[in-house]
N, C-alpha and C positions, 0 to 999 in steps of 0.2 A: 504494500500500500504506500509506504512511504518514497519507494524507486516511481509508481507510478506517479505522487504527487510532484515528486522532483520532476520527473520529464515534462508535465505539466504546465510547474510556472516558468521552465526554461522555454518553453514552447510559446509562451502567451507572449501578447504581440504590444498589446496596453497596459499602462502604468496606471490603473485606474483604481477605483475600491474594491472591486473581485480581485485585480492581483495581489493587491495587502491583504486580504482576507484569506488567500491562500498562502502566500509566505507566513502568515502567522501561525493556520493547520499546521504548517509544514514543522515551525517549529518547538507549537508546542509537541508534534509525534517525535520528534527526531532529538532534539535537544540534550534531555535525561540522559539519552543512550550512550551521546559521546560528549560527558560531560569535560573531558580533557583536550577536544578541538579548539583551537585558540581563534578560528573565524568568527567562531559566535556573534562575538561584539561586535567586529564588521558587517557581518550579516544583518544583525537588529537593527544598527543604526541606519541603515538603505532603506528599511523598511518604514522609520521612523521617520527620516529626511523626504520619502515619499505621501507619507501619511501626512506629514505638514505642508507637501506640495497641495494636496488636494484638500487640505482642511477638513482630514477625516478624525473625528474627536476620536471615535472605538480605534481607530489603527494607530494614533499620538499613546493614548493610554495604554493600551495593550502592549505596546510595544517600549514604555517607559516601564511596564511591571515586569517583563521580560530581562532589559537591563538589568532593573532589580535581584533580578534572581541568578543573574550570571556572576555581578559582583556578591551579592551573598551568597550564595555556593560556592561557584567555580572560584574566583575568587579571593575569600575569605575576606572579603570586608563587608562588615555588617552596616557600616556608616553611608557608605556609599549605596547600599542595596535599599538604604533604609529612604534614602536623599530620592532614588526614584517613585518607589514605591508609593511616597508621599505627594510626589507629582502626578501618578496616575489616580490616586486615589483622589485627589483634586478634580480631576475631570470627569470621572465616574458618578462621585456624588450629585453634580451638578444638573444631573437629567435621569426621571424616573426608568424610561426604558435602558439605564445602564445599570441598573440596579443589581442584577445576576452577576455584573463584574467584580463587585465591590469584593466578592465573599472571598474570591482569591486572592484580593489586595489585603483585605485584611486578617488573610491566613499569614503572610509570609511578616507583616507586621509583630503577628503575636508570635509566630517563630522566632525572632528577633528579640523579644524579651523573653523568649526559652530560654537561649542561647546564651543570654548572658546573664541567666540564674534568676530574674526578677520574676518569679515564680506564680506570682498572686496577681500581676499583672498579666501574664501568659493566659492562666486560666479563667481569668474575667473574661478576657478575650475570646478564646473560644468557647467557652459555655454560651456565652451572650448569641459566638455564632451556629452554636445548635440548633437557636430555638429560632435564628432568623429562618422565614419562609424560603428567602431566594434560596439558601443554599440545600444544592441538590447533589452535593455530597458530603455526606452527614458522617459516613464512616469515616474520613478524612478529618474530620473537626473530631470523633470518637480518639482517633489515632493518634495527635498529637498531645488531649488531655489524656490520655495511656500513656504515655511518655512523660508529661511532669510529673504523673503521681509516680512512675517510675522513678523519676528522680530526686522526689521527696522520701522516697523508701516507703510508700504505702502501698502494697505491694497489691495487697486482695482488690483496692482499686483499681488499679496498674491493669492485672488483669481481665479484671469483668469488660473494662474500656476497650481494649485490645479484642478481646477474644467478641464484641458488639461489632468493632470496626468491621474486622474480618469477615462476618458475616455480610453487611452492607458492601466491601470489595471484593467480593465470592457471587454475591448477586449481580454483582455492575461488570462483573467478567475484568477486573481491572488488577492486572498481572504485577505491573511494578507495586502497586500499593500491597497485595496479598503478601509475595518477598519481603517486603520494606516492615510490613507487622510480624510478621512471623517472627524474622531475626531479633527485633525489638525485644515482642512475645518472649526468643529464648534467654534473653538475659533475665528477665523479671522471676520467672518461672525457675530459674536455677538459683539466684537470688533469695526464693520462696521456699526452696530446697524440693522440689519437683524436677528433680534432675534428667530423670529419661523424660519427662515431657519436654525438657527443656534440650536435649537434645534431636529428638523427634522435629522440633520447631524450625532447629537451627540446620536441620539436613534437607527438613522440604522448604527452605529458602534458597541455600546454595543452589539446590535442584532445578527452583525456576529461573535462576540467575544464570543456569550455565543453558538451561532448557531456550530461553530467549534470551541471550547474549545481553542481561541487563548491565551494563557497565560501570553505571551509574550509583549503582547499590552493592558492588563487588567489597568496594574495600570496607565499607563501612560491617559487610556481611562476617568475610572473614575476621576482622576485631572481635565480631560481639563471637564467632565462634570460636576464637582464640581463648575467649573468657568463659564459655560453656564447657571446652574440653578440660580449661586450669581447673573449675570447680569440679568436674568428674575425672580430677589426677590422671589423665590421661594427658603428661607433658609433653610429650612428642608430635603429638597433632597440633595442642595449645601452641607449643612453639610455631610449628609451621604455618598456622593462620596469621599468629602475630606479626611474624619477620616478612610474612608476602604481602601482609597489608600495607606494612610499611615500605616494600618494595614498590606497590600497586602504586601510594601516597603521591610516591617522589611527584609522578603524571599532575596527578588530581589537586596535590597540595592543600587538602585540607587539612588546616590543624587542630580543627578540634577533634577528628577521625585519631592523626597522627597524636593526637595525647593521652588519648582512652588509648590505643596499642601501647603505646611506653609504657603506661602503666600495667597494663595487663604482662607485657615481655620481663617486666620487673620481676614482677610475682614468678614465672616462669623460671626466672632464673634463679631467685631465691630457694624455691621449690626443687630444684636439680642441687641446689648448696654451692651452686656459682655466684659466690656472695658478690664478687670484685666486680661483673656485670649488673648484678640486681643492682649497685648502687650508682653505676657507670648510668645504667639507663634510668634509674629513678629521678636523678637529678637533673637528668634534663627533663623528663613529665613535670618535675617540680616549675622547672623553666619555661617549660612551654604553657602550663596551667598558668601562670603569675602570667602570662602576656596576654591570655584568651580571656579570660577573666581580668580585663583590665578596667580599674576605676573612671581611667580619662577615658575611657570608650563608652563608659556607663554616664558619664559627666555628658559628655557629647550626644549620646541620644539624647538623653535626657531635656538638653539644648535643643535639640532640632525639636523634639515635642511640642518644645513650648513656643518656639519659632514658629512652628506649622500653623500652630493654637493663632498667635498674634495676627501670622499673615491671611489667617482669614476672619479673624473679629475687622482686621482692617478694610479688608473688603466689603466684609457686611456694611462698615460703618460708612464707607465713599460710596454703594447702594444710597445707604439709609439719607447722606448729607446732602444728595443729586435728587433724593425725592426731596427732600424737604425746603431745596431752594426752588422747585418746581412747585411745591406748595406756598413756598415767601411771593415768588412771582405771580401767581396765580392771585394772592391776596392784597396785591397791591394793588389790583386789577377791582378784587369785591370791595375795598374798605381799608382802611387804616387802622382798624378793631382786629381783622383776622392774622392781617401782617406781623402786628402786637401779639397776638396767640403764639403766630407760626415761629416766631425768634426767642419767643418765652420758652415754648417745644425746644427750637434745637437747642437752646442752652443748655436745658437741663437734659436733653439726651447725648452733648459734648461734655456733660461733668458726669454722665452715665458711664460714657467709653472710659474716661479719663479714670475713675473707680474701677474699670475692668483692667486697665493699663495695669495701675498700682497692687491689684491682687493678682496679676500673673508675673508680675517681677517680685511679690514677696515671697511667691509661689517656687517660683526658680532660685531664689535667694533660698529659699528651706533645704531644697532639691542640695544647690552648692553643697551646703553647711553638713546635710547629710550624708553625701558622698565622699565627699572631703574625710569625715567620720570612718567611711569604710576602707578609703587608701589608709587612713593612719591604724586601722583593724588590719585591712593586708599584707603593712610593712613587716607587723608581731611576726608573720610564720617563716619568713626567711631569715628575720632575723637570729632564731634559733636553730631553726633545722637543719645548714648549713653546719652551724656548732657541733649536732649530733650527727648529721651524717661521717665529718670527718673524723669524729670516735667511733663509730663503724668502721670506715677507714685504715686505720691505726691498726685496730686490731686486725686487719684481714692483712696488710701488709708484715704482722704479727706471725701470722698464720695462724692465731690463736682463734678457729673458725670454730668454736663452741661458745669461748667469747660474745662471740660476733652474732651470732644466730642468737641469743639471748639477746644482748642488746637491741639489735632487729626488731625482735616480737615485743619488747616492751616501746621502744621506738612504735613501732605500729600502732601500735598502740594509743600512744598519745597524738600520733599524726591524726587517727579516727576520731578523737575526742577534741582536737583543735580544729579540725576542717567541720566537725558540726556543731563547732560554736562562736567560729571567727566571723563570721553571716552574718550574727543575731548582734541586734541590738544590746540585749540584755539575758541573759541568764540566770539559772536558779544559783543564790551563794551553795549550797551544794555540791552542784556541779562543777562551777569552779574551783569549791577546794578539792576535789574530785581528782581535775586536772592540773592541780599543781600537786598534787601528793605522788602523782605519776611524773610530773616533771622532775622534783625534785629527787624521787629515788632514781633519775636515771643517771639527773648530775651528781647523786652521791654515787654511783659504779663509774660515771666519768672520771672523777676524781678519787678513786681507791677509797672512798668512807673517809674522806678528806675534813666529813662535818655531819652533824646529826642534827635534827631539827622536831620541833613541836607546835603545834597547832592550837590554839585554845578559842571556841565559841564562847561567849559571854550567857551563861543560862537563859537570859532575856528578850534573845535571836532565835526569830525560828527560819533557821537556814533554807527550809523546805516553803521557806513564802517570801522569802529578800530579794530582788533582782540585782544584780550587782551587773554591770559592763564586763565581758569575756575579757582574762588573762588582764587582769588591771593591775595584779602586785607582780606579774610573772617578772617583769623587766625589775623591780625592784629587788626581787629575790635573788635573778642571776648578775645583777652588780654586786649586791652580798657576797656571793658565792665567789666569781673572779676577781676583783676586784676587794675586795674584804678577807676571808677566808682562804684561798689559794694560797696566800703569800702569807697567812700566820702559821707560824710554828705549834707544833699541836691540833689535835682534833677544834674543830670552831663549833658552835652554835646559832640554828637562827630558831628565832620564836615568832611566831605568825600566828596575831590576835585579829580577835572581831568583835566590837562591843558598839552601844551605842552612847552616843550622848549630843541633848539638846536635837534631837528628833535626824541626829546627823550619826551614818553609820562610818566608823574610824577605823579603816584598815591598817594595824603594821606590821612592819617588817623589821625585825629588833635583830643585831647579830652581834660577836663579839669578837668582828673580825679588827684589821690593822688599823683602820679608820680612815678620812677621805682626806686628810693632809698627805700619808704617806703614801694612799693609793691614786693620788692627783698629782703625784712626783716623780711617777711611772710612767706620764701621759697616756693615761688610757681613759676614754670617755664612753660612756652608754649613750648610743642614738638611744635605745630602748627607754630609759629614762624621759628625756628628752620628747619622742612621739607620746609617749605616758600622757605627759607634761600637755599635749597640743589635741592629747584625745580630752581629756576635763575640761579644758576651756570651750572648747566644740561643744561639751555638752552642755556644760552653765551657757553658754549661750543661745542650743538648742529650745532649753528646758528651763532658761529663766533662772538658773539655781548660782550656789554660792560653795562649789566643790572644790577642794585643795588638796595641794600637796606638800609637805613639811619636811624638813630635813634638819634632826637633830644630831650632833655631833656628840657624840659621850665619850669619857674617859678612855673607854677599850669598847668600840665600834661604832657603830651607827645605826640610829632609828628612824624611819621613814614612816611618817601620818600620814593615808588618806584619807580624806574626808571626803564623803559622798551624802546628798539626801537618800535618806529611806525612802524604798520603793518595793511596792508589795504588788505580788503576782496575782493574791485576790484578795 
């Protein structure tokens, strides 16, 4: 079908709206398939450049939603994908019979805040476009909310969503989406610990992938089966999805494909006791995660959002000011009474706009403030893991690989319990001391039992109802730790209290290391400190509040006061 549709428009003789309505068939059939042909973009834009010859609004937009999905897939920039998408979806809106287009502008939209983890955004999205009428592929909008729940770990969701889609692209006969769920399907499913299901999933995907040359879902297929064989300890196949996916990649270059593979080829190689590889490739998934999951990229959507928002309040509002001096004109015409009306009107519908100005700049001012927040949350996990990968490290150039494989699994450990809680806002105190009871015994085997440490809640704290900001002392503690205790003679102490007072909850961090004259003579500085420092203010500014930080010098070490409002979970 698709050789016939090519000879077709090579054959056609007019540059008219049938021939854009057939280069666009053409490429929504063909596209998918060779998503690593680099004419694409060439391709779209002739068709673009022609659609604005003839002043065809459906072959402008179509073909700006298309760009969109060349630069967000192929690729890999979501900024750019997002920058058209928003131009088509411009067009589309603006006349009832384009209404059917909208549902695909606004799928790749909501993809877009998948993609970069804003999850409750993602799923407003699509839910909303469930229940829209126009869209007339409903398993499609099922498939992508099967995938956030997947990626929020609710798994029995995950499923039910997935296994509806499927049914809805089993009826529509629609081959790439059936592959595209399936594989999805087997990760959730082994995940769930339904293991042969989950292999079962992940063999009749390959099947239709290799059955219809889909090429498009090849590499993404092989990852997730990479991760289906790891959880059924069968390392030899896991391996071999891994390393061809990433072979496949180099072509396709997606990275967020190539970052789920690192990670999973880690696990692989840790799982064979190839420690020196599992950390060889963990560190760059660490690297390539920190760039896909980038702040300024969450900043910058975020931006063009509100941009989008502005440049069409401004259009409504050069509408709304072209009627209203058609109505000045018109009443100069009835009386001097209606003209008086009509100026009394616009004023107050110019101090209208002028109050929507001001709440979508306070709006995007929150936005900064809170993103801002989350690069200073992002900074926390490289700034340790690094530390602890290269005590991994040490030991494997050690050979001391029992070491190693210990420190690993507890390392794993706390990387599982910082990556789902670096996200959040706030956390249960709890859990945070949770996560630093596992930090800290890992820098006491870092440091040979270098230092012992104690914990004390105040009876008056119900840990299990405080929210406290994620990893808020951790930076304080590993200043203790290198910088205090490393360099004292003797075992050290830190004491890590929580109590309250004057409705403000006082975090510290008490040690009885060498203290900050002698360890500022070393020149050695904590960023960590430092971002601590620039995360409080963010929030007092946030949240109105009056939170600090304190640094007392004592006879033999140093104590560190934070002070935070209490904030209760319920």
């Amino acid at each position: 079908m698709i050789d016939s549709l090519e000879n077709v428009i090579q054959n056609y003789k007019n540059k008219d709206t049938t021939y854009v309505n057939l280069r666009i068939k053409y490429v929504a059939r063909k596209m998918f398939l060779t998503p690593a042909d680099t004419t694409w973009t060439t391709y779209v834009n002739k068709t673009l450049a022609i659609s604005k010859q003839l002043n065809y609004p459906k072959g402008i937009a179509i073909s700006y939603n298309n760009l969109g999905i060349i630069n967000h897939y192929f690729l890999s920039d979501p900024l750019e994908g997002l920058n058209y998408y928003q131009k088509s979806y411009a067009i589309f809106e603006k006349e009832q019979k384009f209404k059917k287009y909208e549902v695909g502008v606004l799928t790749n939209i909501g993809l877009i805040y998948y993609e970069q983890q804003e999850y409750d955004k993602a799923l407003k999205s699509f839910k909303t476009l469930l229940i829209n009428p126009e869209n007339k592929s409903k398993f499609s909008t099922q498939f992508y909310i099967g995938n956030i729940y997947g990626d929020q770990k609710k798994l029995d969701s995950s499923i039910y969503y997935y296994k509806k889609a499927l049914v809805g692209a089993e009826q529509n006969k629609h081959t790439i989406f059936i592959a595209n769920i399936k594989t999805n399907l087997s990760i959730v499913q082994a995940n769930a610990g339904f293991l042969e299901d989950a292999l079962t999933s992940t063999n009749e995907s390959l099947d239709l992938i290799e059955q219809h040359n889909i090429e498009g879902l090849r590499v993404t297929a092989y990852t997730n089966a990479a991760e289906v064989h790891l959880q059924n300890k069968n390392i030899e196949k896991a391996e071999y999805y891994a390393t061809n996916s990433l072979k496949l990649n180099e072509a396709l270059n997606s990275l967020s494909t190539q970052n789920t593979a690192l990670k999973t080829l880690a696990n692989v190689y840790a799982e064979k006791g190839d420690y020196k590889n599992a950390l060889l490739t963990y560190q760059k998934h660490i690297v390539l995660r920190d760039s896909l999951i980038n702040v300024d990229r969450k900043l910058e959507i975020s931006r063009k959002e509100i941009q989008y928002e502005a440049d069409k309040h401004k259009a409504i509002s050069e509408v709304e000011i072209e009627r209203q001096k058609s109505i000045k004109n018109a009443s100069l015409i009835g009386g001097s009474g209606l003209v008086l009306a009509s100026l009394i009107g616009f004023i107050l519908y110019r101090r209208k706009q002028e109050a929507v100005s001001k709440s979508k700049e306070a709006e995007f001012n929150a936005k900064v403030s809170d993103t801002e927040l989350k690069a200073l949350r992002s900074q926390m996990n490289p700034h340790f893991i690094f530390n602890s990968l290269n005590s991994i490290g040490d030991y494997i150039l050690k050979n001391d690989t029992q070491s190693a494989s210990d420190y690993l699994s507890k390392f794993a450990k706390l990387m599982r319990l910082t990556l789902e809680n670096s996200e959040k806002k706030e956390i249960l105190l709890s859990d945070d001391i949770s996560l630093l009871k596992t930090y800290m015994d890992i820098e006491r085997k870092r440091f040979n039992s270098k230092f012992n440490y104690t914990i004390t809640i105040d009876p008056n704290l119900d840990a299990e109802n405080i929210l406290v900001p994620p990893m808020i002392l951790q930076p304080f503690i590993e200043n203790s730790i290198i910088h205090g205790l490393a360099q004292k003679e003797g075992v050290g102490l830190i004491n890590i209290s929580f109590k309250t007072e004057k409705n403000m909850l006082i975090c510290s961090v008490d040690d009885n290391g060498i203290g900050r004259k002698k360890a500022t003579s070393t020149n050695n500085k904590s960023m960590g400190m430092a971002i601590t420092k620039s995360r409080i203010e963010i929030i007092n500014k946030l949240k109105n509040t009056n939170g600090t930080v304190e640094i007392i010098d004592k006879t033999e070490g140093t104590r560190i006061d934070v002070s935070l409002p209490i904030e209760l979970a319920f």
